[in-house]
N, C-alpha and C positions, 0 to 999 in steps of 0.2 A: 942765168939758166932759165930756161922757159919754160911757163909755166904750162901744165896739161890740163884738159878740162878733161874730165870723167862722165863714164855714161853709165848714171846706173839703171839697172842694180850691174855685177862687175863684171860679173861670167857670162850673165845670159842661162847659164846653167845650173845644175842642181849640185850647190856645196853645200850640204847647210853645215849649221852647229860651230863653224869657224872659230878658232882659235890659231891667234898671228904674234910672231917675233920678228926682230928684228938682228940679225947678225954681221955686222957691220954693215954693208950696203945692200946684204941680200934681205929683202922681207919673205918668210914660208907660214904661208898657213897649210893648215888641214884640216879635212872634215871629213864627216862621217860618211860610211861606204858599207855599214850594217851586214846584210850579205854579200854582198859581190865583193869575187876576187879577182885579179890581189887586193890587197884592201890598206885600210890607212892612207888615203891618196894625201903626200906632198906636195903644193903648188908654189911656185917660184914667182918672184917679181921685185924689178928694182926702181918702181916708181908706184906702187900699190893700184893704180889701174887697170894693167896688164899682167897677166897672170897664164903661166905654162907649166903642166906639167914635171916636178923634178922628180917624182919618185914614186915609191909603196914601202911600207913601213913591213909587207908579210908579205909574201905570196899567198901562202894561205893559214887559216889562226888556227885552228884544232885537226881532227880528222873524227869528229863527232857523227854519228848516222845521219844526224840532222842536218850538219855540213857539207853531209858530202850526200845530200839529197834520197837517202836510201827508201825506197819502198815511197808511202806518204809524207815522212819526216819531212822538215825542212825550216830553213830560219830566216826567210822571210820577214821582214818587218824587226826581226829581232840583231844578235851577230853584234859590231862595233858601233857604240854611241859615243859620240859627244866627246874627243880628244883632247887633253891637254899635251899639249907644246913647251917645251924649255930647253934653256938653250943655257949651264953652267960649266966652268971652268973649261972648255974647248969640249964638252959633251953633250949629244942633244939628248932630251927624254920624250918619249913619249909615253901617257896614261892614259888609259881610259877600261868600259867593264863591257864587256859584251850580254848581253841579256841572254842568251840561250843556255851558255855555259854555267852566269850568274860569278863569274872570277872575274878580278881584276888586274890587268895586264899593266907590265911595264918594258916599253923597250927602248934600250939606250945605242948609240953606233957615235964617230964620231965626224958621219958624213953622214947627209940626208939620201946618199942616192947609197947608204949600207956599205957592209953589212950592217943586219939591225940584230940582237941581240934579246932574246928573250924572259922574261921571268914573270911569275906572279907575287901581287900584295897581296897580303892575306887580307880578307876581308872584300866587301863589295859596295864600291863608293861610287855613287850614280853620279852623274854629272860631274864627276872630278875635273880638280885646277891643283896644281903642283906649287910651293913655291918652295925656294933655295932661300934663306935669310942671310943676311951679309955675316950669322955668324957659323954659316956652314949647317945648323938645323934646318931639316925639310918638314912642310905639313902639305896636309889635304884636306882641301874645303869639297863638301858632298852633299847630298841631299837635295830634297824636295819639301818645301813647305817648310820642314823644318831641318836646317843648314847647320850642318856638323864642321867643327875645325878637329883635325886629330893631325897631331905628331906624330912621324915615323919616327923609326929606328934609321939609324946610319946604313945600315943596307938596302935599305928600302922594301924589305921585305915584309914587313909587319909594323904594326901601330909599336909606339916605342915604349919600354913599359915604366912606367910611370910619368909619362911624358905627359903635355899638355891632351886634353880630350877636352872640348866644348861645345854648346848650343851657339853661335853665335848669331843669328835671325831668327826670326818663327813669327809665320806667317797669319793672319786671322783666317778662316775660315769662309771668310765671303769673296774669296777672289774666284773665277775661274781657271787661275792657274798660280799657283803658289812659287813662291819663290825656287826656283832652280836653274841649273847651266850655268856653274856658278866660273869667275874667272876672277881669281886671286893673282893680285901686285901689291910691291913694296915700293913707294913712290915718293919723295923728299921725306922716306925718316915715318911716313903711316900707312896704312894699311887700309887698301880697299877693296873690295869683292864686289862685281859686278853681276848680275843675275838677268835671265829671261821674267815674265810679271804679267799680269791680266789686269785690264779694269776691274773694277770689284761691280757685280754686280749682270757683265757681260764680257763673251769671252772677246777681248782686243786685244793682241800681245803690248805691249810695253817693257823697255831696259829700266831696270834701277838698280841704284849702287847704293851702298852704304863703306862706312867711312870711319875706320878707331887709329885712336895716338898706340896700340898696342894690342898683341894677339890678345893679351889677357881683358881689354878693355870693352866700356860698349861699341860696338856697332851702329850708329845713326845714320838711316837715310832714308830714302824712296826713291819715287822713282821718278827718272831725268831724260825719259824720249818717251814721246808717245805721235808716230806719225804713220801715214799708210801711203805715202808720195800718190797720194788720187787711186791709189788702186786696191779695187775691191773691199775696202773696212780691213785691210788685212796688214795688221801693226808691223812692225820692225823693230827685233830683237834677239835677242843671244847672241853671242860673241865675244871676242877677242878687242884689245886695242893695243896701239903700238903707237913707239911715235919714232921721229926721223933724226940724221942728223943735227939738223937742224934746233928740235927741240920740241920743234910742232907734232901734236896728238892726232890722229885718228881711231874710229872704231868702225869695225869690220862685221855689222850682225846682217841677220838675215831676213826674208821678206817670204812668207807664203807668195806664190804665183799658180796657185792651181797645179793644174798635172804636170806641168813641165817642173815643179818640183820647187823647194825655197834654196832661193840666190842671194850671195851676198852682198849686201849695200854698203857704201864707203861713205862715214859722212867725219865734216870735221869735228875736233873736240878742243874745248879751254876748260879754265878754270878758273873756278871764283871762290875765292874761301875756302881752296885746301878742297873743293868738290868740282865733280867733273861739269861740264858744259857741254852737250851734245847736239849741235847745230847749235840754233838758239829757239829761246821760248820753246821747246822741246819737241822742234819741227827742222826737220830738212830744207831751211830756205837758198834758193840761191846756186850758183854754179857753184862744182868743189872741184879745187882745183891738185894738183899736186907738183912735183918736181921730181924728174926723172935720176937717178944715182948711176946712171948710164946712159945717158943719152945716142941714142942710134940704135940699141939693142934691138935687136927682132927677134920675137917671139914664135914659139912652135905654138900653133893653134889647141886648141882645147879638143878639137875635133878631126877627125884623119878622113882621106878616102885612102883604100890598100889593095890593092892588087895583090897580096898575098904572097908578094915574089921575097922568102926569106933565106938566110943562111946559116947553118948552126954556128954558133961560135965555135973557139980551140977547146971547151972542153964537152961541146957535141949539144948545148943546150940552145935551144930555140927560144926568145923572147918576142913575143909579139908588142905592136907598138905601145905606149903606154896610154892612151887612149881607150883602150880596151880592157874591159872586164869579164870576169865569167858570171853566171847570174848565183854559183855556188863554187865549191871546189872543182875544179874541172877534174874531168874522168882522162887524165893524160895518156890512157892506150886508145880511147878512143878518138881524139883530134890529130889532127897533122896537116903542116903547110909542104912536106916536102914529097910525100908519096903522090902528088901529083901537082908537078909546075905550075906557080901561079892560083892554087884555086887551096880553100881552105876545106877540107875532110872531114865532115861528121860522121860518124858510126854510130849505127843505133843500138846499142848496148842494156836498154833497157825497155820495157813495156808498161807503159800507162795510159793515162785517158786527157791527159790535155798538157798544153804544152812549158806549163810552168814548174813541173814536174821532171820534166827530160832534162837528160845530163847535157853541159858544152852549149846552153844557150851562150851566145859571144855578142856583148851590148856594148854601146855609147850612147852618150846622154844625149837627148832632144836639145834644141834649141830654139829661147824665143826669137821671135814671135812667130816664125815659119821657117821650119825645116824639113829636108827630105832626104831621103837614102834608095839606094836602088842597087840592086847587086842581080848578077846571073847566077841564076842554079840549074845545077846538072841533074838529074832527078832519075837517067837512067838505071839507077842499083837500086832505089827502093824496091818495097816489099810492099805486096797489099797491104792496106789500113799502116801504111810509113803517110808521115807530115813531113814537109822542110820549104823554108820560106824566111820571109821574113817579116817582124812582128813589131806593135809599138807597144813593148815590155813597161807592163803594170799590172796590177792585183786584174782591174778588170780592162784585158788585154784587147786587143782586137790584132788580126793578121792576114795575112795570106799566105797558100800555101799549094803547093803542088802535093799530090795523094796518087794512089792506084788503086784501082776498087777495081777488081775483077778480071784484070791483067792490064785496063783502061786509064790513061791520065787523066788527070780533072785540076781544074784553078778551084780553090776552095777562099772564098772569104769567111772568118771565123770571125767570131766577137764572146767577150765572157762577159755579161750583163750583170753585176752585185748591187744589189738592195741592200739592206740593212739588216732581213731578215736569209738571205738566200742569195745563190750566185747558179749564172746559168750558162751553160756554153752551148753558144747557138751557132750551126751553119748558117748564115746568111744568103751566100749567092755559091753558082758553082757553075762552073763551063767546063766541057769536055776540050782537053788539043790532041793535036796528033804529033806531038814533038818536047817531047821530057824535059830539053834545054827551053828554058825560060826567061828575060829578064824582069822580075819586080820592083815595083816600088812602094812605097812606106811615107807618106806628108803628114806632117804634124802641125796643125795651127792653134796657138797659144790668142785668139783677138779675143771678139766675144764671147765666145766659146770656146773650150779644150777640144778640137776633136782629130779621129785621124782620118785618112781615106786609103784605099789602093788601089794599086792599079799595076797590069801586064801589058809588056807591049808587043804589038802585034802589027806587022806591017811595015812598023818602022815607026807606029801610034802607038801612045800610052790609052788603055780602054782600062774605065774605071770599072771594080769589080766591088759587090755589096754599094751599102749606103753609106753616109757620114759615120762613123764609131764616135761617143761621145767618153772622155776620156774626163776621168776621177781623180786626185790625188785622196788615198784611204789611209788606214795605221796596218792594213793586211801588210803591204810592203811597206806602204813610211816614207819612199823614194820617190821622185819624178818619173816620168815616164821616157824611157829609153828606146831608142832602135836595136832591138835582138833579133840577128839568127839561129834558128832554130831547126834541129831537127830531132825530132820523135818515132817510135812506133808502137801501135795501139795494139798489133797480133805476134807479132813474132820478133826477134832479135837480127841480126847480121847485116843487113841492110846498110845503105852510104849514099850521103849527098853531097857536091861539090859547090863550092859556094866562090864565083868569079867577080874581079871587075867589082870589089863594092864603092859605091861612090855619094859621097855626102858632099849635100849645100845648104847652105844657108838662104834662102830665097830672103827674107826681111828680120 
């Protein structure tokens, strides 16, 4: 079988927090998706390189004000962290806590692509990792800095009572980031947790595991990667590992990359003395390679372009492709692919002042190192002070967008500029047309700089509108920066924009 050489980091894209199994020949990881829904994204792959889409764990997780964007609410940066994945007796689970709610969720189905089945543990276990014990006991490893082991009950409902509860790490005080994202395995007969770590001293991320003959036992480790593959000081860690038929280990953590968001890195793993080996000397050297479990597979990309041409299925529901997110719960009376062929429907249903706010923003994830999107929009129904366009979705956004001020269209470049102290949304540039159907476009370049640009075409020419946007990765969202359509209105309600033709490349 031949061997693949890998490009990392794996997506290109923003997974982070990863956690990977392996089920006979399928590898699935998942990672977090905080706000946007559906959420719980599933990724598929039968050689760890390649990776597509297989699912969503929720359509959508509460029906909270905050979820479902009401007035100023919203959970932004908060919503689903940091998944754990398992895969026992022909059932998969998934755990993990959402920060807005402050619950912890568990859903079990016995197919990744659902149904998925819902319930809560009592309690709120950050960074949770599940393990199944070959004698049918389940626990949860949690925390931050200082790493809780708690036994469930057989239902999994709650801590078990009088079950095992303990400290098992705890961290000094001088790191920048304390032991957490923790991922529990039982491996020839011991027991080892793997965690996200900081240099002491300055913030570098770093992986480190530790390692006991027993739950009840001590813990001994540190930590066993500390590398940034040349890019930007910005370490590589938290994750999942998994290993192959074969026998052979990898770990799946992840890499800050700026605004386009932190991507998963594939490096190999041994072992020496019953403790993990990651790369070597605690550096990614060298080609990694892997072996495919299906050779010839071809994979659905990570990224779509859609013409919007959909059909409801037999019992009348419309799925859009899995590629797509909402930026919150979507306001489902207000979108639709089928009240006008081919072009997707915003209704402006609600009034605010910018456009992270407005219901049915509809995103995918940027991509390095250069990506672009371009879609038509129909703009003839808006309403004075109505926005719709498209956006390169983050805390501090930047867009374009077609408007009406005083029964007149206008191109509007928008940017929302955040300091530390204040955020500011600035019109940048703005041209008047005489023709509401428009096509935009959206370039995002990840080189030396984050930044975005846009541009309307005119002529049958792309003419660039505003200046460079310099694009942030914050904690306001937490997320990389995405291509979102959007449409808002700042005066009044009823209003519709028709959104054609979106098309996405990868330029490098």
């Amino acid at each position: 079988m031949k061997d693949i050489k890998v490009k990392n980091p794996i997506t290109a894209q923003d997974y982070p927090d990863a956690d990977v199994i392996r089920v006979e020949d399928t590898y699935y990881m998942i990672s977090t998706t905080m706000h946007f829904m559906p959420g719980g994204v599933i990724l598929r792959s039968y050689d760890l390189a390649n990776w597509e889409i297989a699912g969503y764990v929720y359509d959508t997780l509460d029906d909270t004000p905050a979820q479902m964007l009401t007035g100023d609410e919203n959970i932004y940066g908060k919503g689903m962290w940091a998944a754990s994945i398992r895969y026992h007796k022909g059932t998969f689970y998934v755990c993990f806590v959402a920060n807005d709610t402050q619950k912890t969720y568990l859903y079990t189905a016995n197919d990744v692509a659902g149904p998925w089945k819902k319930s809560i543990i009592e309690g709120f276990y950050h960074d949770c990792s599940l393990l199944f014990d070959d004698d049918d006991r389940v626990y949860i490893v949690y925390g931050n800095r200082t790493v809780y082991l708690t036994e469930l009950n057989s239902e999994l409902t709650g801590p078990k009572e009088g079950g095992l509860h303990r400290i098992i790490v705890k961290d000094s005080d001088e790191t920048a980031l304390g032991y957490e994202g923790a991922h529990l395995y039982k491996i020839n007969g011991k027991y080892y947790v793997f965690f996200i770590h900081s240099l002491v001293g300055r913030w570098y991320r770093t992986e480190a595991c530790f390692m006991s003959d027993s739950l009840e036992g001590e813990f001994v480790g540190g930590d066993v990667f500390e590398d940034d593959m040349g890019h930007r000081n910005a370490g590589i860690a938290q994750g999942g590992i998994v290993d192959t038929p074969d026998g052979d280990y990898y770990a799946i953590l992840f890499q800050d990359r700026g605004a386009v968001g932190r991507i998963p890195v594939l490096i190999p793993m041994t072992w020496e003395n019953d403790m993990p080996v990651i790369g070597k000397d605690k550096k990614l050297v060298g080609d990694v390679l892997v072996k495919s479990l299906r050779p010839g597979y071809e994979y659905e990309p990570l990224y779509i372009s859609d013409d919007f041409s959909y059909e409801p299925d037999a019992e009348g529901k419309i799925t859009l492709k899995k590629q797509w997110q909402w930026n919150h719960n979507p306001k489902n009376d207000l979108w639709s692919v089928t009240e006008r062929k081919n072009a997707l429907r915003l209704h402006l249903g609600k009034v605010c002042d910018e456009l992270t706010k407005g219901y049915n923003t509809l995103t995918q994830r940027t991509t390095e190192t250069v990506s672009e999107a371009e879609v038509t929009v129909d703009a003839s129904n808006i309403n004075d002070g109505d926005y719709c366009g498209i956006s390169a979705f983050i805390g501090g956004y930047g867009a374009i967008a077609v408007t009406k001020e005083d029964d007149k269209y206008a191109l509007v470049m928008m940017k929302k500029n955040i300091s530390r102290d204040s955020s500011e949304l600035v019109m940048a540039d703005k041209v008047y047309i005489d023709n509401p159907i428009v096509t935009l476009k959206c370039v995002t370049s990840y080189k030396d700089e984050d930044i975005a640009t846009f541009y309307y075409k005119k002529d049958g020419e792309w003419i660039m509108l505003g200046d460079e946007h310099k694009l942030f990765f914050r904690l306001d969202h937490f997320t990389g920066c995405r291509f979102g359509l959007f449409a808002y209105a700042t005066k009044q309600t009823g209003g519709y924009a028709d959104f054609m033709n979106f098309v996405y490349k990868v330029i490098e």
